[in-house]
C-alpha positions in Angstrom: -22.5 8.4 -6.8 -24.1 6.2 -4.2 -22.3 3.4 -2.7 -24.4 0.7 -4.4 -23.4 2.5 -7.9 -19.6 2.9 -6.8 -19.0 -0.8 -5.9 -20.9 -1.7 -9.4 -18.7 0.2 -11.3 -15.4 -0.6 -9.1 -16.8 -4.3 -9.7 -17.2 -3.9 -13.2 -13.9 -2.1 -13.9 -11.9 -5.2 -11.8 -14.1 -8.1 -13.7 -13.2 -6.6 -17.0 -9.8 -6.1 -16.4 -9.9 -10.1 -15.4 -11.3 -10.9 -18.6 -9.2 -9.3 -20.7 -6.0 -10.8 -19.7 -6.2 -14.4 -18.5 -3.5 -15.1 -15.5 -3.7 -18.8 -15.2 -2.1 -20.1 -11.2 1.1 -21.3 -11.6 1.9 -25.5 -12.3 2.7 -26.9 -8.7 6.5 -27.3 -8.2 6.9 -25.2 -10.8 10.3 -22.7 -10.4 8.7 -19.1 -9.8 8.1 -17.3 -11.8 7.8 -19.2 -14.7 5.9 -16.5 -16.6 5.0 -12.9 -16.5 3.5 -11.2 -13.6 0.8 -8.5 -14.0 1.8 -5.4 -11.9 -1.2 -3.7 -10.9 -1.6 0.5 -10.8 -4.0 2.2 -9.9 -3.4 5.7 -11.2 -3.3 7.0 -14.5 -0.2 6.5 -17.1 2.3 9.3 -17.1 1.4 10.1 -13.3 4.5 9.6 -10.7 3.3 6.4 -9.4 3.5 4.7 -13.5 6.8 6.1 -13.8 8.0 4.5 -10.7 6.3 1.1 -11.6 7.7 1.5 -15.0 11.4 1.3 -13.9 10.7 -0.8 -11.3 9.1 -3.7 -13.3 12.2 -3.7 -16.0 14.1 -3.9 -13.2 12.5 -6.7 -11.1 11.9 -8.3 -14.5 15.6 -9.0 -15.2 16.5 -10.1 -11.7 13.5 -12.4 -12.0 13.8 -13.2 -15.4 10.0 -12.4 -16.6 8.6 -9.5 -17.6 6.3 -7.6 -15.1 3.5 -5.8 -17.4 2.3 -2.4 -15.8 -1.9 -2.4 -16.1 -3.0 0.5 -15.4 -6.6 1.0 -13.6 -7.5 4.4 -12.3 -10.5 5.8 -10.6 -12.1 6.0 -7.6 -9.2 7.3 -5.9 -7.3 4.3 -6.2 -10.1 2.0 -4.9 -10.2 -0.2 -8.2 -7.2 -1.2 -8.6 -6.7 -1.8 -5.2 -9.7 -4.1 -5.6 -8.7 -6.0 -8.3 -5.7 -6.9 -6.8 -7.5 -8.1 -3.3 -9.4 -10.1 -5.3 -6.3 -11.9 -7.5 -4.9 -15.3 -6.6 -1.9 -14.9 -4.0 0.2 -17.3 -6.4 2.6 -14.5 -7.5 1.6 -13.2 -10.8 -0.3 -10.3 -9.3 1.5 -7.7 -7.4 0.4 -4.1 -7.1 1.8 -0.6 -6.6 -0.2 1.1 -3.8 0.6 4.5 -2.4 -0.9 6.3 0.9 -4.1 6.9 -1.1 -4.6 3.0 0.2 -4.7 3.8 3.9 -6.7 6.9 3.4 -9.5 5.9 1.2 -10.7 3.3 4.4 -11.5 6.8 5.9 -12.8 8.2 3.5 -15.5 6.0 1.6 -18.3 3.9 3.8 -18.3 0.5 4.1 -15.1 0.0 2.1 -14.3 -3.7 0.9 -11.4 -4.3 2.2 -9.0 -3.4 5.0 -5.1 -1.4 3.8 -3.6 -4.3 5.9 -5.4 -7.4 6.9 -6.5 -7.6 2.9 -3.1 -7.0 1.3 0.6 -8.0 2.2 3.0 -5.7 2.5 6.1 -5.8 0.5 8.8 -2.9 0.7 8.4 0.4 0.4 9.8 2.0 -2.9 9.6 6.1 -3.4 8.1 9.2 -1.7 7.7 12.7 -1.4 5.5 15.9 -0.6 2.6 17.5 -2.1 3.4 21.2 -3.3 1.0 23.9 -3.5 0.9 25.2 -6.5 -1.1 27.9 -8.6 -0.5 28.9 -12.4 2.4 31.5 -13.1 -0.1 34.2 -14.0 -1.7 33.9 -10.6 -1.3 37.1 -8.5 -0.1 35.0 -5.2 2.8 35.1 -4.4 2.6 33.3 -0.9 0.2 30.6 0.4 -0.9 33.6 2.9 -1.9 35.7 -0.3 -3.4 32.5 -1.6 -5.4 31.9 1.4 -6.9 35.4 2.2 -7.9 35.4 -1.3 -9.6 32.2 -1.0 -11.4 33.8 2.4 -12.7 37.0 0.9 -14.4 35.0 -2.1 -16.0 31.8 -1.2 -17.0 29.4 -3.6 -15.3 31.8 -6.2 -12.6 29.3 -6.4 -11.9 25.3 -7.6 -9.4 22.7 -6.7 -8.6 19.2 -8.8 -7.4 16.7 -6.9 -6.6 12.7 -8.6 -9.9 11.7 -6.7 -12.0 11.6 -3.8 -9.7 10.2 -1.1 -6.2 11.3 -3.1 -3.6 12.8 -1.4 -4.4 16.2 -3.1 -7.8 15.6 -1.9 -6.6 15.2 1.9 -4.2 17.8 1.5 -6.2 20.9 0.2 -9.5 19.8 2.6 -6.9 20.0 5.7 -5.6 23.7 4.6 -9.0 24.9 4.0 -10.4 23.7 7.3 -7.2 25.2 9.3 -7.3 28.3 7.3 -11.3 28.5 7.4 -11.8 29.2 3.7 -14.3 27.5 0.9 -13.2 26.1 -2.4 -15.1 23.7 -4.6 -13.6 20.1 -5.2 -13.1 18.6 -8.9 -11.8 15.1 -8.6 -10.0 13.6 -11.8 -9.1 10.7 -12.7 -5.5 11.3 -11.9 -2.9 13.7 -10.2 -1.8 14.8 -14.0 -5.3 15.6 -14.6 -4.9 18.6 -11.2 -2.3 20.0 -13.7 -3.9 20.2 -16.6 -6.9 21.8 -15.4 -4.9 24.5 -13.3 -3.6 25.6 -17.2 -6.8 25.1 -18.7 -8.5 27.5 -16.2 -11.0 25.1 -14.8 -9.0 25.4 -11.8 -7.0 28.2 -9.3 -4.8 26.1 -7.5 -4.0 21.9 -6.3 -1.9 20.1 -4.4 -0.4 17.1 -6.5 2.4 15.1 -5.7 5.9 17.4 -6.4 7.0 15.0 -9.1 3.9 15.5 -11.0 4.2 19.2 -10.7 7.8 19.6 -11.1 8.0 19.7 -14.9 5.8 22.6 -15.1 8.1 24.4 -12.3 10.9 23.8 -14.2 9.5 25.6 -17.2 7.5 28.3 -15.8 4.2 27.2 -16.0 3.2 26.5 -12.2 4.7 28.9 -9.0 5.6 26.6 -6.3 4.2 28.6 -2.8 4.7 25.6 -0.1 5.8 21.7 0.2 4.2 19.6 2.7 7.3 17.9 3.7 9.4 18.9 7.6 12.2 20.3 5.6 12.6 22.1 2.3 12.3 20.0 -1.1 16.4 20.1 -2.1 14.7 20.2 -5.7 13.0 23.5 -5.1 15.0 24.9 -2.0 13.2 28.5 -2.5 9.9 27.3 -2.0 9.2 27.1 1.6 7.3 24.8 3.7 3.6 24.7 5.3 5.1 25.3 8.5 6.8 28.2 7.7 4.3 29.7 4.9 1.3 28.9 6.4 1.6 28.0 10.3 0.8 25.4 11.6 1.4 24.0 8.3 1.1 20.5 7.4 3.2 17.4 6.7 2.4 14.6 3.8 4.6 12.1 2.5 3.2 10.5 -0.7 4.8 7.3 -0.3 4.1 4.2 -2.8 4.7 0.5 -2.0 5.0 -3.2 -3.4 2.1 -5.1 -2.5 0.6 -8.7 -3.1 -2.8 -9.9 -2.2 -3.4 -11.4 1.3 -2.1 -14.6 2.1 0.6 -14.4 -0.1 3.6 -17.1 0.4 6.2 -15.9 2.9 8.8 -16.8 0.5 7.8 -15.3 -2.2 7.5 -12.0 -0.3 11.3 -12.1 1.2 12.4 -13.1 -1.9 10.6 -9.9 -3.9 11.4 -7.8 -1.1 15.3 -8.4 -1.3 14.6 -8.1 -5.0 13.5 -4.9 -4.6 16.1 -4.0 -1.7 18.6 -4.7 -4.8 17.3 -2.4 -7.0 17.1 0.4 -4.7 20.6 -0.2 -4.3 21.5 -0.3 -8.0 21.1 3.2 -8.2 18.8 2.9 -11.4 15.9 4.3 -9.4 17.2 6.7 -7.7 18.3 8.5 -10.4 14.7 8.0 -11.8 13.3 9.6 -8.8 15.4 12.7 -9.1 15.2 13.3 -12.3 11.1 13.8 -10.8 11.8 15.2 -8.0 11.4 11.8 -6.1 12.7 10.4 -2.8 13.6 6.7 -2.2 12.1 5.2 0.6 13.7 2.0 2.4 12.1 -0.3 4.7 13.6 -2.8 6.8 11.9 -5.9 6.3 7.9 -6.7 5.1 6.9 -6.9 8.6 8.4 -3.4 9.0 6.7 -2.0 5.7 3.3 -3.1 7.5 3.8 -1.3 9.9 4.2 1.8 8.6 0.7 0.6 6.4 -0.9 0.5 9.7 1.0 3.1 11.8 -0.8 5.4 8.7 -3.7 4.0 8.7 -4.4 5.1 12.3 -2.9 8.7 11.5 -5.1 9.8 8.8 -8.2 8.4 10.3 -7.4 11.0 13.1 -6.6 13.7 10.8 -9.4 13.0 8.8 -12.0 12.7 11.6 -10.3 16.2 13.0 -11.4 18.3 9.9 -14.5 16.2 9.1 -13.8 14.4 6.4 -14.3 10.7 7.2 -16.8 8.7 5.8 -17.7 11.6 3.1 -17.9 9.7 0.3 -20.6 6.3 0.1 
């Protein structure tokens, strides 16, 4: 798809999506919020990004006292929804939950339309975790070295899914294939479920999605587990070793998701959502949520802090990127 054809569609997608719900600004002086908000997502439902904004919308809800309704817009690798909610009003009824796909798709896709930062305000960080390398229990590979040398002897023999161009999976795989020097063919989905699926359909050898996507299939023997792209072991899956150690170098990806509001968004309103969410994380409510899928909380000290993280990111995978060649691939 060309870029002029990608924007179109990414257009069209947010301008429906406005239509069908109408979000009118908020009375002046009113007491916020005085109705519900609309809690962007850009991945698909059932992925480990709508399960976190699941539980964390009832929760915000009742410490706000509205409802926050979860609209779910996938595609593009997370560009669309990211777009529609750049383009809402910054009065508080649009929030979004954005996750490192946002500071890598600026890499990835030419003449993107908006900037992870300057275009967005960062909230609080809410969850993370790694990517695991994974390939169906029938598969003969044992490690990700078998895996590999497989990969090596029979180029273009095998297929990856990733959630879309610019995913996580998408970043993750491309990086392992470039260190290791090995071909494999790239089907994007809509959504890191989607990697799955296709693995056990046989459209597919092997993926990367995020451990909490993967983990159920673990658990009951569908998927083998041969590395996790965290520094230390997953304690969920303390058998399964590393990059570093299965495949040196290695690599290390945390797939972290955030609360986010469009630019210009009231300073108020952010520390009050972000001690909002501070509380939650503190309930305990969500960290049990996160376990029970293989999730990790993650904390941030303050908005500005959570920023700079967004940026500090930002920078990292535009180097990593650049290093294996994969900037600017997609118009």
């Amino acid at each position: 798809m060309n870029r002029r054809s990608w924007l179109a569609s990414a257009s069209a997608a947010v301008l429906g999506s406005s239509l069908g719900t109408l979000w009118t600004p908020a009375r002046a002086g009113a007491p916020y919020p005085g109705r519900p908000i609309r809690l962007v997502v850009p991945f698909l439902a059932g992925s480990a990004p709508d399960n976190i904004a699941r539980t964390l919308s009832a929760g915000l809800g009742a410490r706000l006292g509205q409802p926050l309704v979860v609209e779910n817009m996938p595609g593009a690798g997370g560009v669309i929804g990211a777009l529609a909610l750049k383009r809402a009003a910054a009065d508080g009824y649009t929030l979004g939950i954005l996750a490192n796909t946002h500071v890598i798709n600026v890499h990835m896709y030419r003449n993107m339309p908006y900037d992870p930062a300057r275009d967005f305000t960062s909230i609080a960080a809410i969850s993370g975790g790694p990517t695991a390398l994974v390939v169906p229990a029938h598969a003969p590979y044992q490690t990700a070295a078998d895996l590999f040398a497989a990969i090596r002897r029979a180029p273009g023999s095998f297929n990856y899914g990733s959630g879309g161009k610019g995913s996580i999976a998408h970043l993750a795989v491309e990086a392992l294939l470039h260190q290791t020097g090995a071909e494999a063919t790239h089907i994007p989905y809509k959504g890191a479920t989607e990697i799955v699926t296709a693995m056990l359909g046989g459209q597919t050898q092997f993926g990367m999605p995020v451990l909490g996507t993967a983990a159920p299939y673990l658990r009951n023997g569908q998927l083998r587990a041969l590395a996790v792209s965290s520094s230390a072991r997953s304690a969920y899956f303390p058998a399964v070793p590393t990059l570093a150690e299965a495949l040196p170098p290695g690599l290390v990806i945390d797939n972290w998701s955030g609360l986010f509001a469009p630019a210009h968004f009231p300073a108020e309103l952010t520390r009050r959502l972000f001690a909002a969410v501070a509380e939650l994380q503190a309930g305990g409510r969500l960290d049990a949520q996160l376990k029970a899928n293989a999730g990790e909380l993650r904390r941030s000290d303050s908005p500005a802090q959570f920023n700079g993280m967004v940026v500090a990111d930002t920078a990292r995978y535009g180097k990593l990127m650049q290093a294996i060649g994969m900037n600017g691939e997609a118009s």
